[in-house]
C-alpha positions in Angstrom: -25.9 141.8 79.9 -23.0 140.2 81.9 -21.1 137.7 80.4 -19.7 134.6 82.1 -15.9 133.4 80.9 -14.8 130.0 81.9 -11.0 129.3 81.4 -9.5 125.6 81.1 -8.3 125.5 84.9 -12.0 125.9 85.3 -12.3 129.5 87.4 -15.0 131.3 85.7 -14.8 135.2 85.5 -18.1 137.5 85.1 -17.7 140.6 82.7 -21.0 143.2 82.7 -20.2 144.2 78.5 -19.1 141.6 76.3 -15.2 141.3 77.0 -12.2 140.5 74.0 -10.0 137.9 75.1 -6.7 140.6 74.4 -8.8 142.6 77.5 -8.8 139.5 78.8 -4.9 138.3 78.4 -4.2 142.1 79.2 -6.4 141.6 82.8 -4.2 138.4 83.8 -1.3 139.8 82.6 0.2 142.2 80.3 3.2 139.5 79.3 0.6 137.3 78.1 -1.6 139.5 76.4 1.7 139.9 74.0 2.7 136.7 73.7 -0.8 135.8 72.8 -1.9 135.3 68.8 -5.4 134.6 69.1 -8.2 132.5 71.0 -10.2 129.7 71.2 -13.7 130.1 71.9 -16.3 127.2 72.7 -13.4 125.4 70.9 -13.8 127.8 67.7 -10.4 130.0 66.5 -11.6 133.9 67.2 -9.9 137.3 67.2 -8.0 138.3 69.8 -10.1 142.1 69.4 -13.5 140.1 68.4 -16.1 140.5 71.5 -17.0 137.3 73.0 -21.3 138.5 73.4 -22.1 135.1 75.0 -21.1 132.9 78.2 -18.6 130.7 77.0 -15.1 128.4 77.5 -12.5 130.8 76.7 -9.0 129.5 76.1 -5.6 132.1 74.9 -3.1 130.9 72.3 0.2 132.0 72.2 2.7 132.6 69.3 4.4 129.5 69.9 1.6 127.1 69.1 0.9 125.8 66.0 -2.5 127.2 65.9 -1.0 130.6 66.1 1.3 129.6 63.5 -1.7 129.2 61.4 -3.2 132.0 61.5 0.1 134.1 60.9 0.7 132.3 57.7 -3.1 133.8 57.1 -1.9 136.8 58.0 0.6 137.0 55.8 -1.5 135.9 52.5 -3.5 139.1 53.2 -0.3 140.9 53.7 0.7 139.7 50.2 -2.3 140.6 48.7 -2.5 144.3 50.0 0.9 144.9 48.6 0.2 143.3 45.4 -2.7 145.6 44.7 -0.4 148.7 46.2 2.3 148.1 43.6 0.3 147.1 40.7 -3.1 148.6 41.0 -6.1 146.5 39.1 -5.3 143.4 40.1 -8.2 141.3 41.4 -7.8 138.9 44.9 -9.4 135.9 44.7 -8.3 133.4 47.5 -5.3 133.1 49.7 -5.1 130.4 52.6 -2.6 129.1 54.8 -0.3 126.6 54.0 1.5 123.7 55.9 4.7 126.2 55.6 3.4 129.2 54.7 0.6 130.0 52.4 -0.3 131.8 48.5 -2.8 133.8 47.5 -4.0 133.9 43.6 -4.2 136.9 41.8 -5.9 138.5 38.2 -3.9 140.2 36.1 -3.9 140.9 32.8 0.7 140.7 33.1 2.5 137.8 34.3 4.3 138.3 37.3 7.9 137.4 37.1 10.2 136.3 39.5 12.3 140.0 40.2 8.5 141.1 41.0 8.5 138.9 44.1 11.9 141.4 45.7 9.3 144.2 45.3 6.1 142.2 46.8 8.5 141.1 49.8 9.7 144.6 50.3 6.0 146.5 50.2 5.0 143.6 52.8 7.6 144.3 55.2 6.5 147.6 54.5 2.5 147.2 55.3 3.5 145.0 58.7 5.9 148.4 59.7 2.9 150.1 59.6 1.4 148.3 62.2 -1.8 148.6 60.4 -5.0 147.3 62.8 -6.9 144.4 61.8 -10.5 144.7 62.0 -13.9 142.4 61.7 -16.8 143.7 60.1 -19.7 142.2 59.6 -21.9 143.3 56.2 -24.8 142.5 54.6 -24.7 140.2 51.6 -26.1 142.5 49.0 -23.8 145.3 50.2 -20.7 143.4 50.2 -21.4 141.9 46.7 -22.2 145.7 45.4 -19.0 147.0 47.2 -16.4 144.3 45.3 -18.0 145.0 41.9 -17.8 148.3 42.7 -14.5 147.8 42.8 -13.9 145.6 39.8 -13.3 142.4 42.2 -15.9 140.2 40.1 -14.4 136.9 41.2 -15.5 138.2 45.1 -18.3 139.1 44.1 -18.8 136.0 42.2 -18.0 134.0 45.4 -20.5 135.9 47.4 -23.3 135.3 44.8 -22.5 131.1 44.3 -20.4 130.3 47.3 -21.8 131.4 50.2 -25.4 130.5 51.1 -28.1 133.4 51.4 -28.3 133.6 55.4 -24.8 132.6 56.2 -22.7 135.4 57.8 -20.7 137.9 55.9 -17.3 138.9 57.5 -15.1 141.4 56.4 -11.4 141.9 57.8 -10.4 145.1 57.0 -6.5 146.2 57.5 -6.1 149.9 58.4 -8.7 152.1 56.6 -8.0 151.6 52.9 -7.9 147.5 52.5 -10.1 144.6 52.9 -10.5 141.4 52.2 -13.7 138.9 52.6 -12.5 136.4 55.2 -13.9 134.0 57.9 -10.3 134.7 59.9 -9.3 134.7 62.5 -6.5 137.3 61.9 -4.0 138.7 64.3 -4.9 142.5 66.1 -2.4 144.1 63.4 0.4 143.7 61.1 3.0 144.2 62.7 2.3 141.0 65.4 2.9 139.3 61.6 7.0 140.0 62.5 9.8 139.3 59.7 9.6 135.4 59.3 8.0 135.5 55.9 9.5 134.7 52.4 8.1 134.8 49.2 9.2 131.9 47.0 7.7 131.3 43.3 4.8 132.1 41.2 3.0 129.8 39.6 -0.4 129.0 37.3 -4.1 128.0 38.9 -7.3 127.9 38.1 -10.7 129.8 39.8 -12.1 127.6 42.5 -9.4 125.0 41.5 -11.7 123.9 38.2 -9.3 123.5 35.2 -12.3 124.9 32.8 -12.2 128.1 34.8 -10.4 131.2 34.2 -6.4 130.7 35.1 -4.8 132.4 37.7 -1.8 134.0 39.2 -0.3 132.5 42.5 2.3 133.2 44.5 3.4 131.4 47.3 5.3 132.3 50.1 6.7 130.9 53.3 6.6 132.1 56.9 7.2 130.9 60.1 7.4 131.7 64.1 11.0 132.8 63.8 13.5 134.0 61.6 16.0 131.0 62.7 13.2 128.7 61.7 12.4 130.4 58.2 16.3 129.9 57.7 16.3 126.7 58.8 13.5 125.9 56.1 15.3 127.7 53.4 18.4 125.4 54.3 16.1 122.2 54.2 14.6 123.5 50.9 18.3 124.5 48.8 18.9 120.5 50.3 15.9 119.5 49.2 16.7 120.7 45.8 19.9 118.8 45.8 18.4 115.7 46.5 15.5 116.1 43.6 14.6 112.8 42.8 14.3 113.5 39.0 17.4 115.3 39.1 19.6 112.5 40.7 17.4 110.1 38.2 19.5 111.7 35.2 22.1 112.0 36.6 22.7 108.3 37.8 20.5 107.0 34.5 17.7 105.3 36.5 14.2 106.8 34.8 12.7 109.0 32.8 9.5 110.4 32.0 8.3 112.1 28.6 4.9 113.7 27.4 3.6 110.8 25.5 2.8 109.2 29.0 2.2 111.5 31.3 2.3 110.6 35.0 4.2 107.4 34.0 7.2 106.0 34.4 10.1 104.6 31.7 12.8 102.4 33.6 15.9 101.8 33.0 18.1 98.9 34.0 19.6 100.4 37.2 16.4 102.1 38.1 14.9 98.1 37.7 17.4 96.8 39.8 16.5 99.4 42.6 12.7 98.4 41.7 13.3 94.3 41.7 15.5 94.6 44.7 12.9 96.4 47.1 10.4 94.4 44.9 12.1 90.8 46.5 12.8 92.7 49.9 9.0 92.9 50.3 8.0 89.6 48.9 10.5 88.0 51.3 7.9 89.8 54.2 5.1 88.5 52.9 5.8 85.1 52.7 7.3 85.3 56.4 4.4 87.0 57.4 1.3 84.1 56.2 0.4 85.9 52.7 -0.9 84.1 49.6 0.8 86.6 46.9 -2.1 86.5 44.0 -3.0 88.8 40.8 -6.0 90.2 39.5 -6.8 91.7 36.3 -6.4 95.7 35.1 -9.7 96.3 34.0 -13.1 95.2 34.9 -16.7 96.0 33.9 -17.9 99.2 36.2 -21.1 97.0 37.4 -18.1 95.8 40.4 -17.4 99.4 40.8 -20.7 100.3 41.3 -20.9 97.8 44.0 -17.6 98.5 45.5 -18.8 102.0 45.8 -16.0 103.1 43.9 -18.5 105.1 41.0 -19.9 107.1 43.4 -17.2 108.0 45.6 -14.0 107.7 43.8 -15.3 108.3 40.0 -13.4 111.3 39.3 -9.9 109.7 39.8 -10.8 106.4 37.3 -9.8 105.9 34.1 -12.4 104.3 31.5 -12.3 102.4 28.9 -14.9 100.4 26.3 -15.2 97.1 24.3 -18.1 95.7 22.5 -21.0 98.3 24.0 -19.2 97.8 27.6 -17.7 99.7 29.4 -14.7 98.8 31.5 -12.8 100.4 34.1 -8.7 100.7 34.7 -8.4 100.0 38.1 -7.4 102.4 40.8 -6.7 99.9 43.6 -6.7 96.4 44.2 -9.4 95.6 46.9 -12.3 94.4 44.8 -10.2 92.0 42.4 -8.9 90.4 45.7 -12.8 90.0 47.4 -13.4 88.0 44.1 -10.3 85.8 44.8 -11.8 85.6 48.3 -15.3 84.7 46.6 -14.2 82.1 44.6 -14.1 79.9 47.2 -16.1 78.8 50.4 -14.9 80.2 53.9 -15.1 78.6 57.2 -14.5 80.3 60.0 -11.3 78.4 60.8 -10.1 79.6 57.0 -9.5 83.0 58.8 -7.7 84.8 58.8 -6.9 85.4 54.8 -4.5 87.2 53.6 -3.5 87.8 50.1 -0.8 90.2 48.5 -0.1 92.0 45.2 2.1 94.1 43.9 -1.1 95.7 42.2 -0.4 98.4 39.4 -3.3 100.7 39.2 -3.7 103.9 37.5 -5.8 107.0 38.8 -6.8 110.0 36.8 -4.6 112.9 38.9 -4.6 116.3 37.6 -2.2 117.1 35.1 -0.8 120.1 37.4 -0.5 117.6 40.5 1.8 115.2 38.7 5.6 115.6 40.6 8.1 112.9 38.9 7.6 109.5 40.7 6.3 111.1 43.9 2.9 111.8 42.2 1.9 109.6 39.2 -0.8 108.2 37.1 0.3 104.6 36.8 2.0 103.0 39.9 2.6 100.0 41.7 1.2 99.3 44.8 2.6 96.5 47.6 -0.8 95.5 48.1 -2.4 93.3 51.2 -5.8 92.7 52.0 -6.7 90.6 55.1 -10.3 88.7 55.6 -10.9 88.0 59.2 -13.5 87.8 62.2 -13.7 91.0 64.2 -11.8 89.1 67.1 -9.4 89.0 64.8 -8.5 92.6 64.0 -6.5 93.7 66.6 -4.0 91.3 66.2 -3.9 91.5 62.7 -3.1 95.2 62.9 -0.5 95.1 66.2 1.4 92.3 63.9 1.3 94.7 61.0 2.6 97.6 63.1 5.5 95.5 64.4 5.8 94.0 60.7 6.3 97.9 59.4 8.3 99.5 61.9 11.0 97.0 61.2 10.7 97.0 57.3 10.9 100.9 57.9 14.0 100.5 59.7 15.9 98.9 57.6 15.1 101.3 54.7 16.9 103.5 57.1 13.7 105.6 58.7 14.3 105.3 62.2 12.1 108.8 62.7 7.9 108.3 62.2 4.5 109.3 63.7 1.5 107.5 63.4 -1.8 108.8 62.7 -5.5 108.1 62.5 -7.3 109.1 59.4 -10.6 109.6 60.3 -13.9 109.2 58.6 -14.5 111.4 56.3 -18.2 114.2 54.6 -18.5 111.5 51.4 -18.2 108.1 52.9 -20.2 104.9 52.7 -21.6 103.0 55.8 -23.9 104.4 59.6 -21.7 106.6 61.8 -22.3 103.6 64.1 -20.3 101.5 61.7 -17.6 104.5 61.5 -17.2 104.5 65.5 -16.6 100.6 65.8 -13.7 100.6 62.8 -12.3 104.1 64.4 -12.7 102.8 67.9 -10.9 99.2 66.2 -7.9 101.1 65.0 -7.4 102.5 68.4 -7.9 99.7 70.3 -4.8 98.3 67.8 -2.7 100.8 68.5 -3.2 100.7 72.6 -2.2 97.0 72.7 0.7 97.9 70.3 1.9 100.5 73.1 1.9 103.2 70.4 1.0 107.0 70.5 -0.8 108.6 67.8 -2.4 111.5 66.4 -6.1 111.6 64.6 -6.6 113.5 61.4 -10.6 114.1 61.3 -12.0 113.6 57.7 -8.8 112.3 56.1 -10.2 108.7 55.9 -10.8 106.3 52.6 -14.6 106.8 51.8 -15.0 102.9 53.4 -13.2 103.1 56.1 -10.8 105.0 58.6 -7.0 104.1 58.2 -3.5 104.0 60.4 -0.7 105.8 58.2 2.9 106.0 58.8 4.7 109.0 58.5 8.6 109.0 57.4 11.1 111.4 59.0 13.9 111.6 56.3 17.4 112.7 56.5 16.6 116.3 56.5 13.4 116.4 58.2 10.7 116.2 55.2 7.5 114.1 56.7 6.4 111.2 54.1 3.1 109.3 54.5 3.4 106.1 52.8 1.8 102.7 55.0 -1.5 102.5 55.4 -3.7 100.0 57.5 -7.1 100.5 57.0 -10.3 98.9 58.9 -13.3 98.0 56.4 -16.9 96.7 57.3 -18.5 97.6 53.8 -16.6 96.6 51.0 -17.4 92.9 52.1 -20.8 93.4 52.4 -21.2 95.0 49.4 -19.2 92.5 46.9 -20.7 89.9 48.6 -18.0 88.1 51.0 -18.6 85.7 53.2 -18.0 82.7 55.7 -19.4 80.0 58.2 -19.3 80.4 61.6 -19.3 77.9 64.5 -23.1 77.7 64.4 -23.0 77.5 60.7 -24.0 80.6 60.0 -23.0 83.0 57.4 -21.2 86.0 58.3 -19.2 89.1 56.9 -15.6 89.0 57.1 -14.1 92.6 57.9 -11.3 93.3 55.5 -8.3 95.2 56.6 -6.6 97.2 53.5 -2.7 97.2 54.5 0.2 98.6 52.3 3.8 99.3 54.0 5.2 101.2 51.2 2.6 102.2 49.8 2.9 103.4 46.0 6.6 101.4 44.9 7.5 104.4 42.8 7.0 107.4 45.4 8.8 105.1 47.6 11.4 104.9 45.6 11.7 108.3 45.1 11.3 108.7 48.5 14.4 106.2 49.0 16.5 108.4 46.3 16.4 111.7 47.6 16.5 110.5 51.7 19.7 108.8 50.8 20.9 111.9 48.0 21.2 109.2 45.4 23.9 107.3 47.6 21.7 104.3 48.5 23.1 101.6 51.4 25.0 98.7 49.3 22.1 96.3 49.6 19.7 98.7 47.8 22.3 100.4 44.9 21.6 99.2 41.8 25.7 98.8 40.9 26.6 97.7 44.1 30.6 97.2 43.2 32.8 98.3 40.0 35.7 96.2 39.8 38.9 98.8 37.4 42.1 97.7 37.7 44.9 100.5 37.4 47.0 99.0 34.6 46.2 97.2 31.4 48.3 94.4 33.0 45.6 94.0 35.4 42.8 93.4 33.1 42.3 90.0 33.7 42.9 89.7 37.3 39.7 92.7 37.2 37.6 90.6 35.4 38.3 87.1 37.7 37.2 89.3 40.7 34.4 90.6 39.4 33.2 86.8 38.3 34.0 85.8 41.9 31.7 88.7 43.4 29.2 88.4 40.6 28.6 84.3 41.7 28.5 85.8 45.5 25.4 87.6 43.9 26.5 91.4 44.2 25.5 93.3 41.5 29.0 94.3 39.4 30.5 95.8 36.8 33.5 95.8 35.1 35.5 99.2 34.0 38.7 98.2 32.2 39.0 101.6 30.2 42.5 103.3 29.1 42.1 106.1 31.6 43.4 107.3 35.0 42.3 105.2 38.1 41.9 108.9 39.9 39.4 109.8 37.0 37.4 106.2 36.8 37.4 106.9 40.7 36.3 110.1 40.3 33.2 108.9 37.8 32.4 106.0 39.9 32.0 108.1 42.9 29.8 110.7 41.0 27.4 107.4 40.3 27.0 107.0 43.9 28.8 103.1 43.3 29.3 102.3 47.2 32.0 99.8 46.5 35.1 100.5 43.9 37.5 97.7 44.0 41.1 98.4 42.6 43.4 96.0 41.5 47.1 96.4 40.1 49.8 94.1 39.1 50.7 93.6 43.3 47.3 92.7 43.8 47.2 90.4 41.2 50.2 88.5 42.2 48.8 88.5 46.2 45.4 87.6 45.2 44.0 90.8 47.3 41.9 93.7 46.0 41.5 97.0 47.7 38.6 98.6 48.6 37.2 102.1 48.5 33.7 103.1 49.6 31.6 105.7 48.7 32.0 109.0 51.1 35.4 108.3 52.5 39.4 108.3 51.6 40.1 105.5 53.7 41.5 102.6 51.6 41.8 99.0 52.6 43.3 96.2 51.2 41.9 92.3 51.8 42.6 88.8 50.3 39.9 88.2 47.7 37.9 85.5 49.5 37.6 87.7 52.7 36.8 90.5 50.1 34.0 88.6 48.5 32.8 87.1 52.0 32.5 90.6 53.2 30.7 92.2 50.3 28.3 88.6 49.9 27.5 89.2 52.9 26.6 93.3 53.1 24.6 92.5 50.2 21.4 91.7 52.1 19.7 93.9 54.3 20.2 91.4 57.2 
């Protein structure tokens, strides 16, 4: 039976047996049948071996697209796995997908892996894609497949055959030279050796069976792979930064948190870790009340009857925290919206009320696995800077283009000048008509068109009431960060009962836009911390100045100049210690102070101080009111 291919310039090509696109790519050309990785078919990933048996849109991907990129990082789990039950034979494969930089694969084994097995792992790898072993779909039936894995001890396959894949649905099998296979949906590349060198393995770790914490632990090990070796090495160089900049490293070392096990997933602060909090705390407050919001506070725990409502107990259950009084039951909150709908309530609405906007910093706390929990990036209890805006659907787009504007320069003067903006779309468990979905989609768009902005959509990554803008942040060595949000709502309203009176004096139902700009204050603090490595702009540090003069002599003259900056309302201290100047320097400098001002006997008899900031040699000397003009004045943001 022929078979009609139709390419995306639109020329259509008849085949009279069922053609693979690599015959394909190798008919157009042989150059891009190897640069190819794999094909799209009638918009579905397939093998670049894999017949196409039906007329269809047929569409070639080469190595250097990110869907390629995917599937190599596939590739490479498999890799793992065949080497893994090469060097220690026994040991069951359960899953291993891609990753956003590379991807794991989780094993069972009766012996922990340790970390000098992964040199042996990465060597047998390198090995199996040398052998440019072929890659191969099969197809089986389900009852042979499930007797083939427990006839090879792989229960947890066999186990996903039986449970996880539904009695009709297809059974594929990618096989990788004669001796290995693995049950996959692929696609996979034609053979190993198209899997190249890029690849690194990089820790093992714990997991559970189908990711349920009363299931069976696990083994994982995850590796890292990319298109190039100059871009695995570029990783690697962004990663030994990364490590540098740790957060919850640079948070003992310059005294500003700490976390313990009798509060997991929540924070202790300490005074300078405040002063970073209060100052990016007052920074955000000053926005709102520029920008028309009515800063309010609702309470931490409320009867589940308003989550039930909100829709919150059936969608968003798992992630609450629950609590009981006198035969009720109560829940902690998890975000602010429905206490703010009640504020809303309390009063009547006119149309000409609108639009509302109220703010919070909100805390909430949300039930997050144990093993998800990552120092303040990842928490249980956390601020949010809440917003929620009530207005008439002729009012959303300008709400949201006056947001965007609103963000991108808060974002900027946090020193992210690199972001993308993307559409989280609506997602399987969601409340609400798909026709209700496609006017708040279709809204967020329209917000973004009049705001001149490009963007990206992230299908099924939307709240369960609504689709939402996020930001992404660029930081200083390239790590993406999704903190705003701005998120269109028709239900919640509805649902909790909102309302107001139009021109005809009817009743109608607000929409209510969800915004946030940096999102969770503690990851974006932490976020702050290790963009900046600890050495936050002056406006931000929580000492911004330490005032040390070099002899005892000067003591006094110190501590007049760091009353005169105090009352300009820089944050100081005082270090009047019997040591070295080189060696208070040297400390200062280590606690990432961005201002150390010396004085001596000279500059107590001139009435001048000298300067010296953080990250250079350069000295400078200035009279004491133009030095305490110039640091009053640095110690805003604007």
């Amino acid at each position: 039976m022929a078979v009609e291919i139709t390419f995306p310039d639109g020329n259509k090509k008849s085949f009279d047996a069922a053609p693979t696109a690599l015959a394909i790519a190798t008919g157009i050309s042989p150059g891009l049948a190897k640069k190819s990785a794999v094909a799209r078919v009638d918009g579905q990933l397939w093998d670049l071996t894999r017949p196409i048996e039906r007329d269809a849109k047929l569409e070639l991907i080469t190595r250097d697209k990110p869907e390629a990129l995917e599937v190599l990082r596939h590739d490479a789990a498999h890799i793992l796995a065949q080497a893994v039950q090469e060097l220690f034979p026994g040991t069951q494969i359960t899953f291993g997908p891609s990753t956003d930089v590379g991807f794991y694969y989780d094993f069972v084994r009766d012996e922990p892996f340790i970390e000098s097995d992964l040199e042996k792992i990465e060597k047998r790898m390198k090995d199996i894609v040398s052998r440019d072993l072929p890659i191969r779909r099969e197809v089986w039936e389900r009852q042979q497949a499930i007797d083939w894995f427990k006839s090879k001890g792989e229960t947890y396959k066999a186990q996903w055959i039986e449970e996880g894949i539904g009695k009709g649905e297809e059974i594929s099998i990618y096989r990788q030279g004669e001796d290995w296979l693995d049950l996959c949906m692929g696609p996979h590349l034609p053979s190993t050796s198209k899997v190249g060198f890029a690849f690194k393995l990089t820790k093992v770790s714990g997991a559970y069976w189908r990711g349920d914490a009363n299931n069976a632990q696990l083994q994982r090990i995850y590796g890292v792979a990319f298109a190039t070796e100059d871009d695995l090495k570029n990783y690697l160089k962004m990663v030994e930064e990364a490590e540098k900049r740790d957060h919850r490293k640079l948070a003992k070392q310059l005294d500003l948190f700490h976390q313990q096990e009798e509060a997991p997933g929540m924070v202790f602060w300490h005074p300078k870790g405040w002063a970073i909090w209060q100052t990016v705390e007052q920074y955000v407050r000053g926005i709102y009340k520029k920008s028309g919001y009515q800063e309010v506070r609702g309470p931490q725990i409320m009867d589940v009857t308003l989550w039930k409502k909100s829709g919150h107990w059936d969608n968003y259950q798992d992630n609450m925290f629950f609590t009981e009084s006198e035969k009720r039951t109560y829940a902690i909150k998890p975000m602010n919206c429905p206490g703010h709908v009640q504020i809303y309530n309390a009063n009547l609405h006119s149309y000409r009320d609108l639009p509302v906007r109220y703010a919070e910093f909100g805390g909430c706390h949300r039930n997050e696995p144990s093993g998800a929990l990552h120092g303040i990036m990842r928490v249980r209890a956390f601020t949010q800077d809440d917003g929620h805006i009530f207005c008439t659907p002729d009012q959303i787009e300008s709400e949201v283009t006056a947001f965007h504007t609103q963000a991108m320069s808060v974002y900027e003067d946090f020193g992210f000048t690199d972001l993308s903006i993307k559409i989280a779309l609506r997602p399987d468990k969601r409340l609400g008509t798909d026709e209700t979905w496609d006017r708040a989609e279709e809204a967020l768009r329209a917000a973004l068109r009049a705001a001149g902005v490009e963007w990206t959509e992230l299908p099924g990554e939307g709240a369960f009431y609504g689709p939402k803008i996020e930001y992404h942040l660029k930081d200083s060595i390239g790590r993406a960060w999704q903190v705003g949000t701005m998120q269109v709502d028709f239900m919640m309203p509805e649902r909790l009962g909102a309302g107001y009176i139009d021109e005809h004096s009817n009743r109608q139902i607000p929409v209510m836009l969800h915004r946030a700009i940096v999102g969770s204050m503690e990851r974006f603090i932490g976020i702050l911390i290790e963009h900046h490595a600890g050495a936050l702009p002056l406006w931000l540090a929580p000492v911004q100045a330490v005032v040390t003069p070099i002899v005892s002599d000067a003591d006094a003259y110190a501590s007049e100049v760091a009353a005169a900056l105090d009352e300009a309302g820089l944050r100081v201290q005082t270090d009047l210690r019997n040591e070295k100047i080189n060696y208070k320097i040297r400390e200062h400098s280590v606690q990432k102070v961005p201002v150390i001002v010396v004085v001596g006997r000279k500059e107590a008899e001139e009435r001048t101080v000298t300067l010296r900031r953080l990250g250079s040699e350069r000295q400078e000397t200035l009279a004491l009111a133009d030095a305490v003009a110039q640091l009053g004045a640095q110690r805003k943001v604007h």
